[in-house]
N, C-alpha and C positions, 0 to 999 in steps of 0.2 A: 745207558745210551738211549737218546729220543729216535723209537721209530722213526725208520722213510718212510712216506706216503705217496700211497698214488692216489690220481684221479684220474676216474674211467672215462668216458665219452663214444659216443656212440655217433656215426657218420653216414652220410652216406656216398659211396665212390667218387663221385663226381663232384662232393662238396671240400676234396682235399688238394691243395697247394700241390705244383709243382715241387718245392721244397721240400712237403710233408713226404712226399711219397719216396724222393731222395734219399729221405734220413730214414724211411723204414726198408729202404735196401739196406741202408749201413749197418741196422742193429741186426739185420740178417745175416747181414756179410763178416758180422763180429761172430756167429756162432757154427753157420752151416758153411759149407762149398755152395756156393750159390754164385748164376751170373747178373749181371744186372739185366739184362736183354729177356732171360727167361721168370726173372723175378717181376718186372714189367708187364709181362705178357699174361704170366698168370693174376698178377693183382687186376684187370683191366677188365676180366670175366668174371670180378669179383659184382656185388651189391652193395654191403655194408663195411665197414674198418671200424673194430674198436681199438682208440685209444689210451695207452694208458700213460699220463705223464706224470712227473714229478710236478713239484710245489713251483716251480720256477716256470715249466709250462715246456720242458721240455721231453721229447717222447723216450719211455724208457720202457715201453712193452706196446704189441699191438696184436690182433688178432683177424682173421679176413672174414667175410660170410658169402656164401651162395644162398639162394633162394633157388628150389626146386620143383616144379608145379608138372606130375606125370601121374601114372597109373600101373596098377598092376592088375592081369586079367578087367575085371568091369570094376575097380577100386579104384578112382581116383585118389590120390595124396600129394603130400606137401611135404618137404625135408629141405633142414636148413643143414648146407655142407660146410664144416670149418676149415678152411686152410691156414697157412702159413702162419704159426702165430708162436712169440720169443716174448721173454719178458729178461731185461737185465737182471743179473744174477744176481745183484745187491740185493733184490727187491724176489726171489724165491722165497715162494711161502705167502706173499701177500693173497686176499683173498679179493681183492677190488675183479680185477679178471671174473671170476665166477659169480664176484654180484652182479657187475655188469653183463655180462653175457647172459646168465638166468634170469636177470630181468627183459632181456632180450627175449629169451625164450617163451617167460610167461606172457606177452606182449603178443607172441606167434601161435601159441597156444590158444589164446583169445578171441585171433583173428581168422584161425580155422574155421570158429565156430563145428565145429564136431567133427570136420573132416579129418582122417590121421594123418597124425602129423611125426614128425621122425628125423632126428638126428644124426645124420653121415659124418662119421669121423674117420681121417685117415693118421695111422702114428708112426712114426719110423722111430719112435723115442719111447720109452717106458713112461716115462713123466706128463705126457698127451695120451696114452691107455689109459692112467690113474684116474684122468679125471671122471672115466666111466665109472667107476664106485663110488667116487666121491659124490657123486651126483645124484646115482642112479640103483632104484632097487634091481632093477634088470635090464641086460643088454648083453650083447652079442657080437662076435665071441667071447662068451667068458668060461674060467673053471668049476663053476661051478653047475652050469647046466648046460647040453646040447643045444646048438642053435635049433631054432624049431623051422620049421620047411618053410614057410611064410616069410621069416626071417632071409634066411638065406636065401631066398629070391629076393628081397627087395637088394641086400648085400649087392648082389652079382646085377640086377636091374639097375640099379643106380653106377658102380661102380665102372659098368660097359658105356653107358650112356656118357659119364666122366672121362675116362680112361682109355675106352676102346679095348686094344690087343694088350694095353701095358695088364688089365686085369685077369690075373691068372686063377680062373674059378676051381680049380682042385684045391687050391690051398686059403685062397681069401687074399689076396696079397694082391699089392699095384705096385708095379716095374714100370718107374715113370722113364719117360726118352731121354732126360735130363735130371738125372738120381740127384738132391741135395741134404748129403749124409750129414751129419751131425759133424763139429770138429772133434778131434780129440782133448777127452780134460771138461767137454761141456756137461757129457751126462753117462758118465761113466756107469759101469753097474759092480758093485762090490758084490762079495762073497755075500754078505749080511742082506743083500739087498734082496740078491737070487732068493733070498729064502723066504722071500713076500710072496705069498700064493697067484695073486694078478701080475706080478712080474716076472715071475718064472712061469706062469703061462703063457705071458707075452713072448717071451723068447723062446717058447718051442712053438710058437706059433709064426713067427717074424724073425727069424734065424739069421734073415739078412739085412738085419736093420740099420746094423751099420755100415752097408751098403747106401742108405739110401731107400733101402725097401719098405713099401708100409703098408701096416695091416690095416683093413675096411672092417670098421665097425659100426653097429647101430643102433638105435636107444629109442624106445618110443617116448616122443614127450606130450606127457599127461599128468593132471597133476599127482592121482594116486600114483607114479611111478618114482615120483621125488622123491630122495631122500628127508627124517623131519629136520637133521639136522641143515641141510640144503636151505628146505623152507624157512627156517630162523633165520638163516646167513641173509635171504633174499629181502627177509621183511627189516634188516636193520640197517 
């Protein structure tokens, strides 16, 4: 059987169709509890949208970006936050998404010029924690090392300045006002699965995720932090 294909595209907010933005509520609306008024609102605070369409030109995956320009103590930095982002199920496993968006990154890495620079993710899904390993030789939270104090401040810096009260710094976790859980049947987690080490930490870390609740996570992006496989993905 002939692979689907996507192609990625990269936008910027303001450059997307009334339409566009229609049809990325509905592939939202195909998988989470989501309203349209609060999927509006948050896309609006967005910067960038990537899209990801099929051959025919229609959208079957898309991704949000923030851009974040703050400080910590006398450290100014730069963190690119990811929201809302679904790809049809058909098309699970494509890797166009992570070329797209890590050429994004290397693009931001570039334009720091040496400022740090830093990846805020939020996951209520095991399938959005994955991509920290896939990516990335280190990041935060994960099982294999304590977050380090630095870390965890930017975590809780960023997350307040996002979030406000929804971010609950004992745990790492954001309790949005308007929880948008996962359906059932989209991203189940089997017996087999729990027994992936990043995924079974994901779930004693994010216990309420099928709540809606999602873990803050962080990545510094640098090139020595890439993974090499990552880097071959980016350069093909």
């Amino acid at each position: 059987m002939e692979e689907k294909k996507l192609i990625g595209s990269l936008h910027k907010l303001q450059e997307l169709s009334p339409s566009q933005k229609k049809n990325l509520f509905q592939l939202m609306d195909r998988y989470y509890f989501i309203s349209e008024e609060g999927f509006s609102s948050d896309l609006s605070k967005k910067d960038f949208v990537i899209l990801l369409c099929d051959e025919a030109g229609e959208i079957k995956g898309f991704t949000t970006i923030m851009l974040i320009n703050s400080r910590i103590e006398d450290e100014e930095f730069r963190a690119i936050f990811s929201g809302d982002t679904i790809i049809e199920k058909e098309y699970w496993g494509s890797l166009e998404l992570p070329k797209i968006w890590g050429r994004f990154m290397l693009s931001q890495i570039e334009e720091a010029k040496g400022k740090p620079l830093y990846w805020f993710l939020i996951s209520s899904g095991y399938k959005t924690y994955r991509f920290l390993p896939v990516f990335f030789k280190e990041f935060y939270p994960s099982f294999e090392k304590q977050t380090p104090e630095k870390f965890g401040r930017l975590i809780e810096l960023i997350g307040k300045m996002l979030f406000q009260d929804g971010f609950i710094s004992d745990k790492g976790v954001i309790k949005l006002e308007n929880p948008t859980p996962l359906k059932e049947g989209v991203a189940d987690i089997s017996e087999d699965r729990r027994k992936d080490s990043h995924i079974s930490f994901f779930l004693s870390r994010n216990p309420g995720y099928y709540l809606g609740d999602e873990l803050a996570c962080i990545a510094k992006l640098e090139i020595d932090n890439i993974k090499p496989f990552m880097r071959r993905v980016l350069k093909g």
